[in-house]
C-alpha positions in Angstrom: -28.4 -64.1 98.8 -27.3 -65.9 101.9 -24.9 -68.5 101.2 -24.6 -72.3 103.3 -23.0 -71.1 106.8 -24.4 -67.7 107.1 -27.7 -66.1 107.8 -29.6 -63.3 108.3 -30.0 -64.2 112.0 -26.8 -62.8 114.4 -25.2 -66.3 116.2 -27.1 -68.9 114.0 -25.5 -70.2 111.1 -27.1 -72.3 109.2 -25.3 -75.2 107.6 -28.4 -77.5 106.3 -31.7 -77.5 105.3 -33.8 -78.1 108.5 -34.8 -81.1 108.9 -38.2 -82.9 109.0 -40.0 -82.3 112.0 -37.6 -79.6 113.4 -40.0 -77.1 113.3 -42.1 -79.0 115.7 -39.8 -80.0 118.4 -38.9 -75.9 118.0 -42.5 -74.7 118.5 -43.1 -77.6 121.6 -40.2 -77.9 123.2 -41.2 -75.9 126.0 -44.3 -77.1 126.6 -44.8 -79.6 129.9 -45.2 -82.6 129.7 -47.6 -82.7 132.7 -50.0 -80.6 130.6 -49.8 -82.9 127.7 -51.8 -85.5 129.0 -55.0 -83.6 129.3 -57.6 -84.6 126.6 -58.7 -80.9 126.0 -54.8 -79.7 125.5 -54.4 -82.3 123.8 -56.8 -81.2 121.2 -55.1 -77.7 121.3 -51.5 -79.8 120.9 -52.7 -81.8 117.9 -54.4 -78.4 116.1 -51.7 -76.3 116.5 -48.9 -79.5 115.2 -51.1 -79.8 112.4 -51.0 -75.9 111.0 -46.9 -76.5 112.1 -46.8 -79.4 109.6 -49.1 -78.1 106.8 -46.4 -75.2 106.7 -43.7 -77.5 107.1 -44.9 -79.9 104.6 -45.9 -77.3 102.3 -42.7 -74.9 101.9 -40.7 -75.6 98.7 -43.4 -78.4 97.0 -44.9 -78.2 93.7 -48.8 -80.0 94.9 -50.8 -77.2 95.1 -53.2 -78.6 97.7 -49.7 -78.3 100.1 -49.0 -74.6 99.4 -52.8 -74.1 99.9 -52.4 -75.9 103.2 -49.3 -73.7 104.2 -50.6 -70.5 103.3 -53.9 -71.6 105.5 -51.8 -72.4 108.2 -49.5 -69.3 107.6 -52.9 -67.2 107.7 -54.3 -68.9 111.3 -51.0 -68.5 113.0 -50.3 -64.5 111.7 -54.0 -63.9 112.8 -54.4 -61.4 115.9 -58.1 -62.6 116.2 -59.0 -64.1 119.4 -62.4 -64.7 118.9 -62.7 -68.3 117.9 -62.0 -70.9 120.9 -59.4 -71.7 118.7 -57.9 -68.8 117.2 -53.9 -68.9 117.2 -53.8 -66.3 120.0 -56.2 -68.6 122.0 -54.6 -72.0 121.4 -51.1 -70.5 122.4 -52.9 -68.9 125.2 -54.3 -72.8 126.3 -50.6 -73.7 125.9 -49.0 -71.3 128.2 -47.0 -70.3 124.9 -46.2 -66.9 123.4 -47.6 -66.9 120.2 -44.8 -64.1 119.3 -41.9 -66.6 120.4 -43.7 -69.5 118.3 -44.5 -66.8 115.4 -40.8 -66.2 115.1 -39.5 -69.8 115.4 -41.5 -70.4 112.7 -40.1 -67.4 111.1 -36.6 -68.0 111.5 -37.6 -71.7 110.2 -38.8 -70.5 106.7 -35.9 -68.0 106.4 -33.4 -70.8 107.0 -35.3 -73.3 104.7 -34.8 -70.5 102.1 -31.3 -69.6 102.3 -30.7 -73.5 102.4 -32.4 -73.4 99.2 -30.8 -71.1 97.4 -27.0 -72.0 98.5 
């Protein structure tokens, strides 16, 4: 069990429950705000903030129509498949981000949402 202040992480305690949204400004913060503006990325943008809020939304609820959401979005974003236009792969691809560094941000979200719940 991993107690309020420690984690499983080396260098990142964790002292709270994240936070609404934090998982988004984690998974975007790199991305330019240049390419924001273009319609097509910004379709890519809104798709991939939704399956970041569906998970987000969806950790820790009772409404089942939540979890299904996060485990959808947990399923899209684990997926090595490339060959939808907008396969996780692909829409990190579109994004110029690494779908490894944005898989484990997401990671490292969950495992500090659980040890917050369970301190």
């Amino acid at each position: 069990m991993i107690r309020s202040g420690q984690s499983s992480l080396p260098g990142s305690p964790i002292l709270e429950p994240p936070r609404q949204g934090q998982l988004i400004r984690d998974v975007f913060h790199k991305l330019d705000n240049r390419v924001r503006r273009i319609g097509e990325v910004r379709l890519v943008i809104a798709i991939l903030e939704d399956a970041v809020r569906c998970i987000e939304r969806g950790y820790g609820t009772r409404n089942f129509q939540m979890r299904v959401q996060r485990r959808d979005a947990e399923r899209w974003i684990a997926s090595r498949n490339r060959g939808h236009v907008f396969a996780f792969e692909n829409v990190c691809g579109i994004l110029k981000l690494s779908p490894e560094e944005v898989r484990s941000r997401i990671a490292f979200w969950r495992d500090r949402s659980r040890a917050a719940c369970h301190t």
